[in-house]
N, C-alpha and C positions, 0 to 999 in steps of 0.2 A: 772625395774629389775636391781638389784645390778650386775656390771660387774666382769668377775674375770678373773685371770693369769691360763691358762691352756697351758698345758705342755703335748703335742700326743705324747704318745711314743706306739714306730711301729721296726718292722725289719725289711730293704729294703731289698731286692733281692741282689743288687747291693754289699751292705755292708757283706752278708752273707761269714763265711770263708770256704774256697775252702782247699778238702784235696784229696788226693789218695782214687780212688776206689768208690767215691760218685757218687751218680746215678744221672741220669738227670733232676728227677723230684723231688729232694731232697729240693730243696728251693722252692717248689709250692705255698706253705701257705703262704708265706711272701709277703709284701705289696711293689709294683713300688713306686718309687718317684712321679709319677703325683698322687698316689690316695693320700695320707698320706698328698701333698699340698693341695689338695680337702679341706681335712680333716682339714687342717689350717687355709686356707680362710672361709671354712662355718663359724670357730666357730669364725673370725672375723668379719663376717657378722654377725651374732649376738650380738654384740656388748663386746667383749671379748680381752683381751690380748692372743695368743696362739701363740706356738715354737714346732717343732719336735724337739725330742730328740730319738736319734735311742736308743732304749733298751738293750743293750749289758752290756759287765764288766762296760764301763764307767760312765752306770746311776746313781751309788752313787753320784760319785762328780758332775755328768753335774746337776743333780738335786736341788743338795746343791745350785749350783751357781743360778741355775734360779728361784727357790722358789715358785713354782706354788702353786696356793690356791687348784686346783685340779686335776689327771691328767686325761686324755682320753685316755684309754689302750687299744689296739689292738695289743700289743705285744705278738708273739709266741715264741720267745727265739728259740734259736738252739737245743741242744742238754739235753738229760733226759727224762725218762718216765713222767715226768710231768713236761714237761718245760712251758707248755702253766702257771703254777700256780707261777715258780719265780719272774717275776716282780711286782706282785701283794706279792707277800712274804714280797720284798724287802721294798714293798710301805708299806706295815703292819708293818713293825720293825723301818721305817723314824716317821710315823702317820702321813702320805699324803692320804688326801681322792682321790678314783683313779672310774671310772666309771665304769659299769658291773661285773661280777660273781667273787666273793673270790676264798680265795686257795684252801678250799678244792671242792670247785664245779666245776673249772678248772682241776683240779686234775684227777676228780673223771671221768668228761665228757671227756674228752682225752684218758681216757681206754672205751673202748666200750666192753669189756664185765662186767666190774664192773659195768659200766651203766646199763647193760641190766639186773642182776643181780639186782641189786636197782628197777626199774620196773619190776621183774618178782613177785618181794616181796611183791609189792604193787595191785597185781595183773593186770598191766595195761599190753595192749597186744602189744607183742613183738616176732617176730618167737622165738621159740625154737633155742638152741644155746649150742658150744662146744667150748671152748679155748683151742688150739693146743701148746704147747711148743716144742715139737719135732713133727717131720714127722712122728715116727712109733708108735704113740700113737692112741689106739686102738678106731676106732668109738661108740658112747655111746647106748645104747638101744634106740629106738626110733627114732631116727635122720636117716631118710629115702630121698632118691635123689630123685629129686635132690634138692642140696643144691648150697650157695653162698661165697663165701671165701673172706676176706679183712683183712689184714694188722690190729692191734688191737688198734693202737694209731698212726695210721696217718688221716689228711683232705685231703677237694679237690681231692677225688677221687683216692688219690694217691692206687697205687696196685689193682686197680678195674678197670675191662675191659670184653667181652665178656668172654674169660677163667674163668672170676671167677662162671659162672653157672657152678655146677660140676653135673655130669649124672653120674658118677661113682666113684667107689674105688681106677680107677688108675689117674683119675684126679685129685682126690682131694689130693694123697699122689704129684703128681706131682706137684700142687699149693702150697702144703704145703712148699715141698723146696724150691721154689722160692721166696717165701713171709720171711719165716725165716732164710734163705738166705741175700737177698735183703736188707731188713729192720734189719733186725739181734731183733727180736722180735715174739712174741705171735700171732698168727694167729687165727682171731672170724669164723665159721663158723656156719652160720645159715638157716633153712631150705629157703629155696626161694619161695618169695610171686610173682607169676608172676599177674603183673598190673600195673597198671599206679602208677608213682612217684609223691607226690606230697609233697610241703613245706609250712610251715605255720610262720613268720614271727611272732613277739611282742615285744610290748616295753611296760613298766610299772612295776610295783612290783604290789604284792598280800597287799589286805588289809583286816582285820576283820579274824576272825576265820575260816581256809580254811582248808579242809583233801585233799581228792584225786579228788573232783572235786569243783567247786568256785559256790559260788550263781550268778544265772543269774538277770543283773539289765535292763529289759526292755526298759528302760527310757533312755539309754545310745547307742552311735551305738558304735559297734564292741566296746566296752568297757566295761569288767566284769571284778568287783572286784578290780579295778586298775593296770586291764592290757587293752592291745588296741590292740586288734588281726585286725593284716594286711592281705588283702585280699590274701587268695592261692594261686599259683603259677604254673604249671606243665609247663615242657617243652615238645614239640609237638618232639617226638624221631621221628617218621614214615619217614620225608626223610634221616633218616639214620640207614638202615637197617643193613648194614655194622656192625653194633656196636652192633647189638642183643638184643635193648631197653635198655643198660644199659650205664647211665648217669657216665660213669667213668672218668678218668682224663684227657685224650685226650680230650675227649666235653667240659672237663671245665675251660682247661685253650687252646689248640689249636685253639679250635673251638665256643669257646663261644662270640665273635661278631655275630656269621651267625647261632646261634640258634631262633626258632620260640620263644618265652616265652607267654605261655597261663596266662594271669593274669587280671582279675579274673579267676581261674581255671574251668573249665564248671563242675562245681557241684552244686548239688540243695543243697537247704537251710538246711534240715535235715544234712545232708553229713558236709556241712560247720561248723555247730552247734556243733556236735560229734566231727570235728577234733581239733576246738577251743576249746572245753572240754578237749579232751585227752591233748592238747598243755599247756593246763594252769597246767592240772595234774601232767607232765612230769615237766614243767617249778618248779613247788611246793617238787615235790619229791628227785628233784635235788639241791633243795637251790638255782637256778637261782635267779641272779638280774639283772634289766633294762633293759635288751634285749636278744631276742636268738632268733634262729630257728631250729624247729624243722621237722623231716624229717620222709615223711610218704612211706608207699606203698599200694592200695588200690588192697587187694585179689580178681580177676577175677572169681575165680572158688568157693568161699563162697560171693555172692552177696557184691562185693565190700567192705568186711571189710576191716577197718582202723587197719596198723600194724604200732607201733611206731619202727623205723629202729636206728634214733639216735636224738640227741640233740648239737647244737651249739653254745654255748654262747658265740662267740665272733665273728661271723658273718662277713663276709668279704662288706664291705664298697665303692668297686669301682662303682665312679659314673656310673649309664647306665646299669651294667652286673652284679654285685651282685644281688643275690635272692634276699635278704632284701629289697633295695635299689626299685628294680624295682616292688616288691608289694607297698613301699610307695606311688611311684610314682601314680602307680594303684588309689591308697586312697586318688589321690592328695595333697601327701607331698614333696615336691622337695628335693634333696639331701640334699642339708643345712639345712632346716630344719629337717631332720631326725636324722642329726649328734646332732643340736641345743634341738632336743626331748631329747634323749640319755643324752645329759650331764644334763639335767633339772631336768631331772628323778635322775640321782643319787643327782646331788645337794641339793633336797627333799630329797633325804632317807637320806641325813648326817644331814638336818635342817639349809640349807646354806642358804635356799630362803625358 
């Protein structure tokens, strides 16, 4: 296989800038220096020229000078309703082929009620849902507690915590200020599926003629239609009750070494089948390319239905503790190669290999 110049652009934590008044958990999303090296050495082990390039103002010119044939993005950019879609903009107006999801599908998945709104459309299920712009804006017909409250374009759990299950009218007017407050932004709330969390991993593109669900190819394992559904995921919440089953941003970035991670998720085959359906569904409606994950909730009290909660395309990467990462693992894919899957996969969809 023909070698190429790849060029990881990432935001460090380290690099992020520091202003007045920014919250603690403002740079959550952003990648440490050891993962992003991770991320350099695999695609060196695969026999690869690669450099980090931190994604900021400087990428015009750092880019110019290093001339990658392709890049590996995992860039969230700092600030804008759709910052996760600038460097991908950027990479659109040089014509750098760059791997996973365009602009308008970064765009699009970073607002989470435009998402849900896109699969409400489609008819794929999704709780019922309200986008808050102010605090005293009036609860809609239908939308009965309890409900769940989160931040409308943030990851990583950020603004999600036991608080965010609301029982009532003064809860939720009091999450409402603090999330728009806070984040100085749109607040999603949606009815609350109480049941087990579960995520579904993918890598691949869609091939042949596909609507809202993909032909299944018998013949292939966990590969439909030119995607390769990695085995589910759930994290085992029960020794921490403290937190009221709900995987918010404390577990996921404090506490995520001393999580149990269930993977393969203890679900029967049926169960599995449905959620890799819904995942490829979501993955199609969304214009996703070469990898995402997507995020489930499985309802207790209607015989375990499958609630599509959100979609992630650009997936966090840290060896060991990333969701993605540690379903590969599961499917026996080692880090490297998963990174090495990832850039393969786009490299095919541009016609580079």
């Amino acid at each position: 296989m023909k070698n190429f110049r790849v060029a990881v652009l990432a935001n460090l934590k380290e690099n992020a800038p520091v202003f007045e008044g920014m919250g603690g958990d403002q740079w959550d999303d952003l990648d440490s220096a050891s993962t992003v090296q991770t991320l350099v050495e695999a695609l060196k082990s695969g026999g690869h020229e690669a450099e980090f390039l931190e994604a900021d103002e400087t990428i015009i010119d750092t880019i110019r000078q290093y001339k990658p044939d392709i890049c590996f993005n995992i860039a969230e950019s700092h600030f804008g309703d759709s910052r996760e879609a600038q460097i991908p903009a950027i990479l659109e107006k040089m014509r750098i082929p760059y791997t996973g999801s365009k602009i308008l599908t970064l765009a699009l998945t970073l607002d989470k009620p435009m998402t849900k709104r896109v699969l409400a459309w489609h008819n794929l299920p999704t709780p019922e849902f309200q986008s808050f712009e102010r605090v005293d804006e009036p609860l809609e017909e239908g939308m009965e507690f309890p409900l769940f409250i989160k931040p409308a374009r943030e990851g990583t759990g950020m603004g999600v915590s036991y608080e965010s299950i609301l029982h009532n009218e003064e809860e939720l007017r009091t999450q409402l200020e603090y999330i728009i407050r806070k984040y100085k932004q749109s607040a999603l709330v949606e009815r609350y599926i109480e049941g087990r969390e579960v995520t579904v991993g993918l890598v691949g593109n869609l091939i042949g003629p596909v609507a809202r669900r993909i032909p299944l190819d018998e013949s292939a394992h966990r590969v439909q239609a030119g995607l390769r559904f990695l085995p589910p995921m759930e994290v085992n919440l029960a020794p921490w009750l403290e937190f009221g089953g709900v995987y918010g941003n404390t577990l996921k970035t404090d506490h995520a070494a001393d999580l149990e991670y269930l993977c393969p998720a203890p679900l029967d085959e049926d169960m599995i089948d449905e959620l890799n359906w819904l995942a490829a569904a979501v993955f199609r409606v969304t214009g996703a390319l070469d990898v995402s994950r997507i995020d489930f909730r499985l309802d207790a009290h209607d015989n375990f239905k499958p609630y599509i909660l959100e979609i992630n395309p650009l997936p966090g990467l840290m060896p060991k503790l990333s969701d993605i990462v540690i379903e590969a693992e599961a499917d026996g894919i080692s880090h490297a190669e998963l990174v090495n899957l990832i850039l393969n996969t786009a490299l095919q969809r541009y016609g580079m290999i």
